[in-house]
N, C-alpha and C positions, 0 to 999 in steps of 0.2 A: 794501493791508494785507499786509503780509509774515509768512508762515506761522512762519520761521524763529525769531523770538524768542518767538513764543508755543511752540511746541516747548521750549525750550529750558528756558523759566519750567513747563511742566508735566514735563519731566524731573527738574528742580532739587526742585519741592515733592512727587514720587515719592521721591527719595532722601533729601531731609531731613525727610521726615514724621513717620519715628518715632524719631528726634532731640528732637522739639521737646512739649514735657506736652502739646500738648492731642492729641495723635494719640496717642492710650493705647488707643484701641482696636487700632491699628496693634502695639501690643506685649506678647507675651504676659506675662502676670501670672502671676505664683507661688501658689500657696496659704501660707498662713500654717501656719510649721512649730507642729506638736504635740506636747508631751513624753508625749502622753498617748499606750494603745495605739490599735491600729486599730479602729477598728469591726467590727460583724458584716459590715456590707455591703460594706466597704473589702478586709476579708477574702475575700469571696465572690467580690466584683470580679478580685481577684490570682488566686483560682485559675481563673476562668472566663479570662484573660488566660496562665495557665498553659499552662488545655487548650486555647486556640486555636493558643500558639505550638506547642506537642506536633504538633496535626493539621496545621500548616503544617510543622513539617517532614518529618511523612511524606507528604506528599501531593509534597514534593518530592524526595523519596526516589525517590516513585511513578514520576516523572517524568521522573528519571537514568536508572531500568532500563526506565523505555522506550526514550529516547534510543539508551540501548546497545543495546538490542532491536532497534529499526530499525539502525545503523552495522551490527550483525553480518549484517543482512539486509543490506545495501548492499555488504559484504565477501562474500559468498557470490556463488559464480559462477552468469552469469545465466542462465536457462532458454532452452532451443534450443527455437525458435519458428520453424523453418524448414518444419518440415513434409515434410520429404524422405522420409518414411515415404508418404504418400498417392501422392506422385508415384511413388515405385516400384511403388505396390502398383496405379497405375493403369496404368502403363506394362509392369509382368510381366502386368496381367491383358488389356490389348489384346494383348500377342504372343500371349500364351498361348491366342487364338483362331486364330492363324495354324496350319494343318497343320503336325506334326513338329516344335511345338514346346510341346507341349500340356503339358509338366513345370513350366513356368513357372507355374501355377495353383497347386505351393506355396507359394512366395513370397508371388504373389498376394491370396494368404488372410491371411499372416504378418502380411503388411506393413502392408494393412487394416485390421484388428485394432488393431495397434500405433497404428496412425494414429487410428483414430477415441479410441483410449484417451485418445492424448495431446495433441489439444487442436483449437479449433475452427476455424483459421486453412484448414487444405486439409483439412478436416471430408467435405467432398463431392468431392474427388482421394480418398478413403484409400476409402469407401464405395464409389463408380463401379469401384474396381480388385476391391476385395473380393466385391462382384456377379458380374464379368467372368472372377474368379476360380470363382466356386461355380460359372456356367454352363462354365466350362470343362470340371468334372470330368464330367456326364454326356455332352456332344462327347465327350470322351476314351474312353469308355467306349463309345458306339457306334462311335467307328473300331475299337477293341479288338474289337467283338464281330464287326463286318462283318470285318474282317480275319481273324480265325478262322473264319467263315462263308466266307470263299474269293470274295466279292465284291468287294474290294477290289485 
């Protein structure tokens, strides 16, 4: 048995079915026009059919100034996520334990600071230097002190 004509024959009575009077379900029907007014209900209908079109189109309103809300976010330039804040602030606060270089422990602190402010990516570089930095200042301050004491 061959698939092909029976295809063919159920194409054919899809396209002419609402053609032919007994497929009248297939076609929509009109209401019978009225000279007379509208009803209460017919009334009520039009403005509840009013207020849906109203709330559709501000909800599509709603919609546009989102869209432009994100593009102008997609238009703004991107956030720097590098984090080269932590690394300096780790890297001034290790020197900054080396003898005679103990000034780098401003930085140290600055950079720190900065880093932990702004975001989480070298979160634990920006703290480690900011530490390395605070213990610098009292190191500093006992060479300072032994060096005036003639110890040094």
């Amino acid at each position: 048995m061959k698939i092909y004509p029976l295809l063919l024959l159920l194409a054919s009575t899809l396209l002419l079915a609402p053609l032919h009077s007994h497929a009248g379900f297939l076609v929509k029907k009109q209401a019978p026009a009225s000279s007379a007014a509208p009803s209460k209900k017919d009334r009520k209908k039009a403005e509840r059919l009013a207020d849906l079109a109203t709330l559709h189109h501000l909800v599509l309103a709603k919609n546009e100034k989102e869209k432009a809300g994100k593009q102008q976010d997609k238009t703004s330039p991107p956030r720097d996520t590098s984090g080269w804040e932590g690394i300096v602030s780790l890297a001034c606060g290790v020197i900054a334990l080396i003898p005679f270089t103990f000034l780098l422990f401003i930085p140290a602190i600055i950079f720190g600071i900065l880093g932990l402010r702004k975001g989480k990516q070298f979160r634990g570089l920006a703290l480690a230097g900011l530490i390395l930095g605070i213990i610098a200042i009292p190191v500093l301050l006992m060479l300072i002190a032994l060096s005036l004491a003639g110890t040094i």
